[in-house]
C-alpha positions in Angstrom: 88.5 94.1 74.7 89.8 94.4 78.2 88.4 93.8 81.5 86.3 95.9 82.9 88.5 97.1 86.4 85.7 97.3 89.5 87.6 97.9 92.7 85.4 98.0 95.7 86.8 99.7 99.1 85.0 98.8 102.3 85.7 100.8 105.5 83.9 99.5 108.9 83.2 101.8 111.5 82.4 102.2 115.0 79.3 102.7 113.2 79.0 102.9 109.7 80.4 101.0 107.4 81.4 102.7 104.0 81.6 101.1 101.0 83.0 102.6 97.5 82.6 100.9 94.4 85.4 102.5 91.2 84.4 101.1 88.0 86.8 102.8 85.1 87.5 106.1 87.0 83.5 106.2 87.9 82.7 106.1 91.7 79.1 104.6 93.3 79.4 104.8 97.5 76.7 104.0 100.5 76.9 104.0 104.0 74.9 101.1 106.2 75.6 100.8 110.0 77.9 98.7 111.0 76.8 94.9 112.4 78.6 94.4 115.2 78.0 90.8 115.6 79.0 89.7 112.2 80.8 92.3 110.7 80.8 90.9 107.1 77.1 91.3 107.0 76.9 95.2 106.3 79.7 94.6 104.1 77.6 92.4 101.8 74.7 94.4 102.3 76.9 97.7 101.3 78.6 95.9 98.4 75.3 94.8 96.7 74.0 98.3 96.7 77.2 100.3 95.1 76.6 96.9 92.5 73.1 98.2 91.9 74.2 101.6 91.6 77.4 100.7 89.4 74.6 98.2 87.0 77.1 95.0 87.9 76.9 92.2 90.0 79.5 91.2 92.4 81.3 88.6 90.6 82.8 91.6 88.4 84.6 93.1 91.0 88.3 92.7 90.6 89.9 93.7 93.9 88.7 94.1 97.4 90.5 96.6 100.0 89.6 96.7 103.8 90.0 98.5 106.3 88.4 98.3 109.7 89.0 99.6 113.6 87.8 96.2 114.9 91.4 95.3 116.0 91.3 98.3 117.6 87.7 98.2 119.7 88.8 94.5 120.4 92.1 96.0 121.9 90.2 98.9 123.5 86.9 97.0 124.7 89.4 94.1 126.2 87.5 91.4 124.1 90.3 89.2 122.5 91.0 85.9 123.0 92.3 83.9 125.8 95.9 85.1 125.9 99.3 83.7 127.7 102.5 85.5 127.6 105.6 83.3 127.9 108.9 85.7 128.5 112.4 85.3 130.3 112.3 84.9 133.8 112.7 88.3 135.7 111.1 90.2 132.9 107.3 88.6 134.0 106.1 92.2 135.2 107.6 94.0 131.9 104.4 94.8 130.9 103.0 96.4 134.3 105.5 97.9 134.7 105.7 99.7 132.0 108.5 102.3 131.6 107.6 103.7 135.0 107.3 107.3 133.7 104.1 109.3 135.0 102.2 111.1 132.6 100.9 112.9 135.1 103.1 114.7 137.0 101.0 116.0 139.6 98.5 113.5 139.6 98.4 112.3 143.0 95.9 109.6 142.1 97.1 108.9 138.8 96.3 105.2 137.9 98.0 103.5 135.1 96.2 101.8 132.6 95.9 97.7 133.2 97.8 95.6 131.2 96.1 93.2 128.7 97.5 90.3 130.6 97.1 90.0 134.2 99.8 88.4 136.0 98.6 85.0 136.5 98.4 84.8 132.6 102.3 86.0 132.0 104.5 82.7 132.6 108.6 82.6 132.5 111.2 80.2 131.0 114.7 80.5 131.7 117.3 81.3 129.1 119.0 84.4 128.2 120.5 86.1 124.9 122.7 89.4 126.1 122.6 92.6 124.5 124.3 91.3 121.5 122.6 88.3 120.6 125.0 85.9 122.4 123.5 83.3 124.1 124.5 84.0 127.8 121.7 80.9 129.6 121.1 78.0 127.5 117.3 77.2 126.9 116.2 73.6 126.8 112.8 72.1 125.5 112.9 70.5 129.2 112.9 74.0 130.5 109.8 74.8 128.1 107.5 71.7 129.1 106.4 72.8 132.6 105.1 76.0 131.0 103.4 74.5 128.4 101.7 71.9 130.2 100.3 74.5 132.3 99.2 76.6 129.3 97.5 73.3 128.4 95.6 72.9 131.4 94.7 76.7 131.7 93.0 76.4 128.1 94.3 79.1 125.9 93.9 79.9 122.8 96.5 82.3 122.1 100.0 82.7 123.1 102.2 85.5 122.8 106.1 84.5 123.4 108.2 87.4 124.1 111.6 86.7 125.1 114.6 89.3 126.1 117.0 90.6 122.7 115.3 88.1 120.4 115.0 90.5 117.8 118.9 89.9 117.8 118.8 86.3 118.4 115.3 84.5 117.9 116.9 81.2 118.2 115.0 80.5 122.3 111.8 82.1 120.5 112.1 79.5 117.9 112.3 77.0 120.5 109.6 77.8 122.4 107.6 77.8 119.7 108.3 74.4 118.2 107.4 72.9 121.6 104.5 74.5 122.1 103.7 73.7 118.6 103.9 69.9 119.3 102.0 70.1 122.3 99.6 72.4 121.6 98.8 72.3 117.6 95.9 74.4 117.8 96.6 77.0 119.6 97.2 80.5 118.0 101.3 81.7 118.5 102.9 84.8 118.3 106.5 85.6 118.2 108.0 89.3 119.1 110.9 88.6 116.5 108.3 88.5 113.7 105.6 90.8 115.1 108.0 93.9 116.0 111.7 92.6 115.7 112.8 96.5 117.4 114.6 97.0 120.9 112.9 98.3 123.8 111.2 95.0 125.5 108.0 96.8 127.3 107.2 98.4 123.8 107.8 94.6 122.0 106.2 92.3 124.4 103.3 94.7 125.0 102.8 94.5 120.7 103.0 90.8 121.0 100.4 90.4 123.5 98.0 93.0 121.6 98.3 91.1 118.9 97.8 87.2 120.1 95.1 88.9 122.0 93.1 90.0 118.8 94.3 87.0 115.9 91.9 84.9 117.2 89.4 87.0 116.3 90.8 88.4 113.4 91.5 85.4 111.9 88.0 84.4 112.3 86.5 87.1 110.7 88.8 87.4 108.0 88.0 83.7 107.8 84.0 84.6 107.4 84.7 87.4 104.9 86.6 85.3 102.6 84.0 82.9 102.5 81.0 85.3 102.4 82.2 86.9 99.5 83.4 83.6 97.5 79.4 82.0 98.4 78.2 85.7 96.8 80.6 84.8 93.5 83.2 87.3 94.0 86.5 85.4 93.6 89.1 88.5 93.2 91.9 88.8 95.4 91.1 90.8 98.7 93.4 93.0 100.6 93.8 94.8 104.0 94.4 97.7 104.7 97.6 98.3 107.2 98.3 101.3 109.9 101.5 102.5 107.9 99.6 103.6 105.2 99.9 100.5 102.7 98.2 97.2 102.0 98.6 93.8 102.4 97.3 90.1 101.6 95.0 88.6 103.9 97.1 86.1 104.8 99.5 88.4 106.0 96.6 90.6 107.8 95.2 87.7 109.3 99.3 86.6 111.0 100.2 90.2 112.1 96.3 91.8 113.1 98.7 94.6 115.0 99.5 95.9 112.0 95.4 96.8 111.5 95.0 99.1 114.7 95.2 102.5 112.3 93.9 100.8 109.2 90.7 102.9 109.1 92.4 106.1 109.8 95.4 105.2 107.8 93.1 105.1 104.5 91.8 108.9 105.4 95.5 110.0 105.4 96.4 108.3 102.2 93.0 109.8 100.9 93.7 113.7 102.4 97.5 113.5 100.7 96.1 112.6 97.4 93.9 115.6 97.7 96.5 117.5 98.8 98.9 116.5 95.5 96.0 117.4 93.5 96.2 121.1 94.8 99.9 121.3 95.5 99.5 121.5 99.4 103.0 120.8 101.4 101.3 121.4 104.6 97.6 120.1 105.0 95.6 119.3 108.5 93.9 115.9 107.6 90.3 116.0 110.1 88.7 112.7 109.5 85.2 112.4 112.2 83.1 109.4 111.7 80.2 107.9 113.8 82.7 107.2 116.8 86.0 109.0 117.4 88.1 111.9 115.3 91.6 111.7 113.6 94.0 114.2 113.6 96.8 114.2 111.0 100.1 116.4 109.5 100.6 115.8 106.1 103.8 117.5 105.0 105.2 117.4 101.5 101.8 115.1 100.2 103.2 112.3 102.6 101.3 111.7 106.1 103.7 111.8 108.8 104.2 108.2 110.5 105.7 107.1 113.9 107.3 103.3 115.1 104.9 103.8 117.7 101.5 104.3 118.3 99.2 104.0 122.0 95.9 102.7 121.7 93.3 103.1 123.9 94.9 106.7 126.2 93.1 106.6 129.3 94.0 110.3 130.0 92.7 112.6 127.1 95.8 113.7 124.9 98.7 112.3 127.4 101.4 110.3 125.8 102.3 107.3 128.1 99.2 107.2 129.0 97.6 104.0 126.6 99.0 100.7 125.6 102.0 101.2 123.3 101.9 99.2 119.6 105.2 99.8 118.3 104.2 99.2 114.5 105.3 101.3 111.6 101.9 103.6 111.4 100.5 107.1 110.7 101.3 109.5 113.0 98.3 110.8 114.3 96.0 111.8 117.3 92.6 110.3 118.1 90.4 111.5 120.3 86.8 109.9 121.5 84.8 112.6 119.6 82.1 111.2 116.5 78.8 111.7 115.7 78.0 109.1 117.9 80.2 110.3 121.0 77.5 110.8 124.1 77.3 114.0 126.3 76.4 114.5 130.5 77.1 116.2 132.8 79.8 115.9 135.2 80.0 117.1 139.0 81.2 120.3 138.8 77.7 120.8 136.2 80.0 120.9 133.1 79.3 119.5 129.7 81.4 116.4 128.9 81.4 114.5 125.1 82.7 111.3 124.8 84.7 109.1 124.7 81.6 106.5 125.0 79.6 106.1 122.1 76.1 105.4 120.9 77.6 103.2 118.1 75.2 101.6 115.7 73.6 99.9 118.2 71.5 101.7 119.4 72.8 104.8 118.0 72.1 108.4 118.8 68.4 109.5 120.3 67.2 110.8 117.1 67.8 107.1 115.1 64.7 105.7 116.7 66.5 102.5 117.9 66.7 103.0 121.7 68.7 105.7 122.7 68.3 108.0 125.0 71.1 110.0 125.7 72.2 113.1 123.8 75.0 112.4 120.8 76.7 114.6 118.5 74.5 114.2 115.4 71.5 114.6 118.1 72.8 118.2 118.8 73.4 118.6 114.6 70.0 117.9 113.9 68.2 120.4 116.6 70.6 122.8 116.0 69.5 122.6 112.1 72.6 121.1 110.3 71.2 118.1 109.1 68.4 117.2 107.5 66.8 114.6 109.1 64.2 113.2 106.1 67.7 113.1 103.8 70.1 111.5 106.5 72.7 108.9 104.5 70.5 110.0 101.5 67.3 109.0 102.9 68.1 105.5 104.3 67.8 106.9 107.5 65.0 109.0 109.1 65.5 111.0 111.8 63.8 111.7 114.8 63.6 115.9 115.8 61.4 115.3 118.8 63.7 112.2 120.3 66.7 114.4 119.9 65.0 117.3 121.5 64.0 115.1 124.4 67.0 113.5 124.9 69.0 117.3 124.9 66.3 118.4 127.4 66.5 115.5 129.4 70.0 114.7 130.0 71.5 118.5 129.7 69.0 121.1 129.4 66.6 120.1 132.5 70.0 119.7 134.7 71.4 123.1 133.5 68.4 125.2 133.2 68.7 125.2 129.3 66.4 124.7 126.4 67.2 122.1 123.8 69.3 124.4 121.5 71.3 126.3 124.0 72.2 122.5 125.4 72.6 121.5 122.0 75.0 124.5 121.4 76.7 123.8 124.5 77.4 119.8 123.2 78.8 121.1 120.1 81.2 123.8 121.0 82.6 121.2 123.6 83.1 118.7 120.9 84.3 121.3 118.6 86.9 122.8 121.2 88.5 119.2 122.8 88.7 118.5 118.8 90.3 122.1 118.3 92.4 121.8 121.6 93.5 118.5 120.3 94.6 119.7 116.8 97.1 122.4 118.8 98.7 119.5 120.9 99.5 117.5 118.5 101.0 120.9 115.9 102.9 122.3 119.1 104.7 118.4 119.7 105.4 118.8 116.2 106.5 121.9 116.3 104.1 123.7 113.6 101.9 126.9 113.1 98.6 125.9 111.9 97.5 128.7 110.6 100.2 128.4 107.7 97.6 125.0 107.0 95.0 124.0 105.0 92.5 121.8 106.3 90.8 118.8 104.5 87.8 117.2 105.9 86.2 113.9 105.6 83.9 111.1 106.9 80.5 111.9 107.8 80.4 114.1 110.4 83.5 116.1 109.6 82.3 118.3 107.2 79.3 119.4 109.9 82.2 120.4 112.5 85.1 121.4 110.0 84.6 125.5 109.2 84.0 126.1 113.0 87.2 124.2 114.0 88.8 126.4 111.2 87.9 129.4 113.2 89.0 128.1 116.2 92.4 127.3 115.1 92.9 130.5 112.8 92.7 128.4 109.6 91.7 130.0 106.1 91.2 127.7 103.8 89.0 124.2 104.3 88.9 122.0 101.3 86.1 119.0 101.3 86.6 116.9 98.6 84.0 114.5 96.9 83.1 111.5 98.5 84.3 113.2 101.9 81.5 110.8 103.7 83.5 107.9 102.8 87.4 109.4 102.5 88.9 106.5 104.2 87.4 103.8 101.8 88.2 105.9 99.1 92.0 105.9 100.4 92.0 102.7 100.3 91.5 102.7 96.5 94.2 105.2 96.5 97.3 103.5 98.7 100.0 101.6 97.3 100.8 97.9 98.0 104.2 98.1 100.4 105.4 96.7 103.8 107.9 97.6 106.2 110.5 95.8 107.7 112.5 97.2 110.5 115.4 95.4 112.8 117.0 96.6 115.9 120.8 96.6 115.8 122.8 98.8 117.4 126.1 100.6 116.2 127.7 104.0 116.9 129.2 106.0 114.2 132.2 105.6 115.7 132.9 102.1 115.4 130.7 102.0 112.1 130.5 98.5 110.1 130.0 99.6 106.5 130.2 95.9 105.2 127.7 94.9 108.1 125.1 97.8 107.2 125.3 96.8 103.8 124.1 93.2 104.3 121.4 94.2 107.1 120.0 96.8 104.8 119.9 94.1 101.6 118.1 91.3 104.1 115.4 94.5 105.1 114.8 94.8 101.6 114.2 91.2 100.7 112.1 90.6 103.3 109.6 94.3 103.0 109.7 92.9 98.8 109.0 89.7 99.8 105.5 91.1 101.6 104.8 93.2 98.7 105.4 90.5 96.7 102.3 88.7 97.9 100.0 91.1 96.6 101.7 92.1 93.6 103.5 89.5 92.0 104.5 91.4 88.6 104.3 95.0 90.1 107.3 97.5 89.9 108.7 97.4 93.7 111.0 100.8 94.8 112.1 100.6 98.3 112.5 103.4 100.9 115.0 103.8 103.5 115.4 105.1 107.3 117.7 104.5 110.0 117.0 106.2 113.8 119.7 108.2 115.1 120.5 109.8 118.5 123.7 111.3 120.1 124.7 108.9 122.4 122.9 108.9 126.0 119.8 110.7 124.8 117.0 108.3 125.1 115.1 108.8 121.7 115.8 108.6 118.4 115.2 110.8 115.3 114.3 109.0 111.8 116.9 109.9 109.1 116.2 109.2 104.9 119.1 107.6 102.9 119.0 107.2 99.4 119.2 103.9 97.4 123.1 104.7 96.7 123.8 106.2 100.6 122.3 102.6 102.0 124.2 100.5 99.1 127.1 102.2 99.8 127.0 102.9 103.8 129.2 106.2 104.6 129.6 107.0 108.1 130.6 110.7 107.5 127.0 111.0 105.2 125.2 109.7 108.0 126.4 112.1 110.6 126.0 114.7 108.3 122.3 113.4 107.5 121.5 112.9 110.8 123.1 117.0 112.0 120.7 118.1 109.3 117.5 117.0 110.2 118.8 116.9 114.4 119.5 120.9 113.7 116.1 121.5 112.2 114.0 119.7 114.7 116.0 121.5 118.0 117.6 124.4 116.5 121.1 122.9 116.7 123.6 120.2 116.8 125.7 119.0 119.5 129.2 118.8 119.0 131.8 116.6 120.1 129.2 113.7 120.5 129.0 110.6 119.0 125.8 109.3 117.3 123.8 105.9 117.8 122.1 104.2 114.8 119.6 101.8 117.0 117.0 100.6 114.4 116.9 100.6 110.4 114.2 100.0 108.9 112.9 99.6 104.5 110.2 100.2 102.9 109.3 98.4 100.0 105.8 99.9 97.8 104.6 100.0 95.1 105.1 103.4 93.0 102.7 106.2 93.9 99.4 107.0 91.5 100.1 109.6 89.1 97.9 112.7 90.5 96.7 115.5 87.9 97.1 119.1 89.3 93.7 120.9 89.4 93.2 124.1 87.8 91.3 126.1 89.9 89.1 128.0 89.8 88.5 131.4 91.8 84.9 132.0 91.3 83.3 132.8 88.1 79.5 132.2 89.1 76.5 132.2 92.0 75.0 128.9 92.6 71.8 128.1 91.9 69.7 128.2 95.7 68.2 125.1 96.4 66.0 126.2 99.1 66.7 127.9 102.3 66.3 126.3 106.6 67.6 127.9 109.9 70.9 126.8 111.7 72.4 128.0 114.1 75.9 129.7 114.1 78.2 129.0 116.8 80.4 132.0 116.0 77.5 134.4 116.2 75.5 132.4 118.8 72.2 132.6 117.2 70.4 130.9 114.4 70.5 132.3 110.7 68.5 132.2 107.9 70.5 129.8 105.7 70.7 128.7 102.2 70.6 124.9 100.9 72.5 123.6 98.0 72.6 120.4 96.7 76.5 119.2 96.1 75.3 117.2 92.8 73.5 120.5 91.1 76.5 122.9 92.2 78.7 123.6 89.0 81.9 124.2 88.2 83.3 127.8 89.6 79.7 128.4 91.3 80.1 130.7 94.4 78.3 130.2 97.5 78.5 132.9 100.5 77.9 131.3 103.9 75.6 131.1 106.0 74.6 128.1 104.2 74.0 124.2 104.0 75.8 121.9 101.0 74.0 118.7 101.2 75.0 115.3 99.9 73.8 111.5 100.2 76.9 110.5 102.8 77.1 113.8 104.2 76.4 117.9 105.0 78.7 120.8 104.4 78.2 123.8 107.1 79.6 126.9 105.3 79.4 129.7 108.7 78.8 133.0 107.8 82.4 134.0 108.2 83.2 132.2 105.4 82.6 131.4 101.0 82.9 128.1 99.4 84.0 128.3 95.5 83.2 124.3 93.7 86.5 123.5 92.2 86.8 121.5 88.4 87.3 118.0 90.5 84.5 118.7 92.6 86.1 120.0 95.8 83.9 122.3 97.6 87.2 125.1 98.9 86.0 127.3 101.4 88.1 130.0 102.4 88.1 132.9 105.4 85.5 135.7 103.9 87.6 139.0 102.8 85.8 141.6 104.9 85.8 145.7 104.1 88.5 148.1 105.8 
């Protein structure tokens, strides 16, 4: 007989965490808010109740994946460790600096974010490797001392070393690392040449620092997980969960933390393109809205789009340039401070404002009963009749009408001369629309139409918000698949092992170095397999391939896909003619008569893809059986409607439901506006689609 396969999927929030438990293609899921001051805790808790759901203890489980956004709201809140930077001399201000771009351009008080490291914490050696790794200023350990001895004295406990070119040359990295090694044994080191071997120094030492500044505290709690679960008699392997869209070991997770940033988000993704395989969607708006902020995603083709780049932490609301650059492979997406637990006031000029400061777990939103007092977003659901507040995370959770009404009037309603719902109204369609506005940024840099798009919702508060951000951005057809309260754990179960491994090395087509792209591209590979091999010794490996391309003096590059054959056998002609292609349909045209840079290259290595069934789906062959029916308030008619309640659970295959109406669930609610019907699909996808009206 074989084993029984249990593979458990934890998720933590800003504030819940999510917890899914697959045992032999069956799936048992909770939700318990997220313990901020040990982590691991509602972890534990979560795990032992999908193992009482499941009828199995925890020592059957048979592989743990993580994800979490704690690297990010360490990064965000400015709570890592004690961090040095150690860099060439001259390049100390890199970092403040920045590129010197303005994201504002008319700002006359724009401020730039603050760097992690203020300037007293950013030391120099001397020592310089040129533009082609040559070593143009010897280094010398007696150079390093000084700077180590003062790091010594200051009391760090993590440095970041982050030197000019040492993704071409790493040997002064090296150095500096071996004597501050010897002198320093237990401090916590980061190299740039590991953590982001790419050109560019603001965007490398910048991911350096971030992540010395959070392995401290990574590493710790990785540290108490491991050891939490092994004292509750689970001895499987345990992964993480990284922001390209794969997973790694712990090991790995707990020496590159940057690589965690998206890890949360990155799960949703993988989650929304599985769903999107299943229905044979090439172009699919991923809307993931938790407890604390909202994700925004593309997924073209069943693959999520992804970046080198991504900027944590944007101090001005949907400006590039405006956060703290991580250049990381990751997920291409937007985030913006917009979750049930996002908190509303009013600003000076007596307008509404939501987030980006949340309620969190602790205390939470007004209507939890644990000490808040201003207004959140799942205040203004629940006055405005879209939750249920006896059944809230399937009953584990009561909450409190009167508290949310108070804290509406209160903080909007008194001010503005509103009562409770109108203020409540007012919070949500300002939620709604800076989630709405943000969706059309991010499709216009990317150049796409959204109403050619699907939309698939998930985590707990997005179904509440999704139809009415449909009709805001002219999309049909919403899709909320089961388990939508806890997508991104379920993503998790879904990703495949890989790691990417990307190197900085400049050439021109022109003087092209077939032999030389060759052996750079076999080294990527051996190193991304290498990762992957850590988590899956005997597991069939493919490996993926990219180079970025520009015309030469442009400033950015475009990513261009080779084949296994085009990287083994390096043509330059193929790659120009790769790179036209994809240059022509991103601008319109090529340019001719200039030559093309290749400045990084960069593998893939994963594990194969799950096989996905098609769905066969179903158009609507029956009514649903009512439930019972409550008043909620639609934002597209501006009143409250008599509505009808469905439990998800009892709705069967092919049932139709005509909106206005409420689909609730244990982790979540369903808001079906009257402007639209929702037909259950055979997986259990609830599809809800524009309603066909009369000529």
């Amino acid at each position: 007989m074989t084993k029984q396969e249990a593979r458990l999927g934890v998720d933590i929030g800003g504030t819940f965490t999510d917890v899914v438990l697959e045992v032999d293609g069956e799936s048992f899921s909770t939700k318990v808010l997220t313990t901020y001051a040990a982590p691991e805790n509602a972890i534990i808790d979560g795990m032992h109740q999908v193992c009482t759901k499941a009828g199995l203890t925890p020592p059957a489980i048979t592989q743990i994946i993580h994800g979490t956004t704690l690297a990010t709201n360490a990064l965000i809140e400015r709570r890592g460790a004690k961090t040095a930077l150690i860099t060439t001399e001259g390049f100390r201000d890199v970092i403040e600096m920045r590129t010197e771009s303005r994201f504002e351009q008319y700002d006359l008080n724009l401020q730039l974010p603050e760097p992690l490291l203020p300037r007293q914490m950013r030391y120099t050696v001397p020592g310089r490797i040129d533009a082609t790794g040559g070593e143009l200023v010897p280094l010398t350990a007696a150079d390093i001392e000084p700077v180590v001895e003062a790091i010594a004295v200051a009391g760090y406990t993590s440095v970041a070393i982050g030197l000019l070119h040492s993704y071409l040359n790493p040997a002064h990295e090296c150095l500096v690392r071996d004597v501050l090694a010897k002198r320093l044994p237990d401090v916590m080191i980061s190299l740039s040449h590991e953590v982001s071997p790419q050109m560019r120094e603001y965007e490398r030492f910048n991911t350096v620092v971030a992540n010395a500044y959070i392995k401290p505290l990574m590493k710790s709690y990785l540290g108490r997980l491991e050891g939490r679960l092994r004292e509750e008699g689970v001895g499987c392997s345990i992964f993480l969960m990284h922001s390209g869209g794969g997973i790694i070991s712990i090991e790995s997770a707990a020496d590159f933390p940057v690589r965690l940033v998206e890890s949360g988000p990155a799960g949703g993704a993988v989650f929304a393109a599985h769903i999107a395989a299943r229905y044979g969607l090439d172009k699919v708006l991923s809307f993931d809205m938790g407890g604390t902020t909202a994700k925004i995603c593309l997924i073209q083709n069943q693959t999520p789009k992804t970046s080198r780049v991504f900027e944590v932490a944007r101090s001005y609301r949907f400006k590039k340039g405006s956060g703290m650059p991580i250049s990381i492979p990751v997920i291409d997406m937007v985030e913006i401070g917009a979750g049930g637990g996002s908190l509303a006031h009013v600003d000076a000029m007596r307008q509404i404002r939501v987030g980006p400061e949340s309620a969190g777990s602790e205390p939470g939103p007004a209507c939890y009963g644990r000490g808040g007092a201003r207004p959140a977003v799942t205040d203004a659901d629940l006055v405005l009749g879209k939750l249920d507040g006896d059944n809230f995370a399937g009953g584990s959770i009561k909450l409190d009408v009167k508290a949310a009404n108070d804290a509406m009037l209160a903080t909007l309603g008194t001010p503005l001369g509103l009562d409770a719902t109108t203020a409540a109204f007012g919070l949500a369609e300002v939620v709604d629309e800076n989630m709405a506005n943000a969706a059309r940024v991010h499709a216009v840099e990317n150049g796409e139409d959204l109403s050619e798009y699907t939309m698939i919702a998930f985590g707990g508060a997005a179904p509440l918000h999704a139809a009415r951000l449909c009709e805001k951005l002219g999309i049909n057809r919403l899709l909320v698949p089961p388990g939508a309260g806890v997508g991104s754990a379920i993503g998790f179960l879904r990703a495949p092992f890989s790691f990417e491994a990307t190197r900085s090395v400049y050439m021109t087509l022109a003087g092209f170095d077939g032999p030389a792209v060759t052996t750079l591209l076999a080294e990527l590979k051996s190193e991304a397999t290498a990762f992957v091999r850590t988590c899956a010794p005997d597991a069939e490996i493919i490996a993926e391939y990219k180079v970025y391309m520009r015309y030469k003096g442009q400033g950015w590059e475009i990513p261009v896909t080779l084949t296994a054959q085009q990287a083994q056998n390096p043509d330059p002609a193929a790659f120009e003619a790769l790179f036209e292609a994809d240059y022509t349909r991103l601008f319109g045209r090529a340019v001719a008569g200039m030559d093309i840079e290749i400045t990084v290259w960069s593998v893939n290595a994963t594990t194969p893809p799950q096989p996905v069934a098609r769905v066969q789906q179903d158009s609507g062959s029956s009514i649903a059986e009512i439930n019972s029916t409550c008043s909620v308030f639609d934002a597209a008619l501006g009143s409250t409607v008599e509505a009808k309640n469905y439990h998800r659970n009892k709705i069967v295959s092919g049932a139709t439901i005509s909106g206005p109406a409420t689909i609730t669930e244990d982790e979540t609610t369903i808001i079906v506006p009257a402007s639209r019907v929702a037909v259950r699909q055979p997986d259990g996808c609830i599809d809800i689609t524009t309603r066909e009206t009369d000529e």
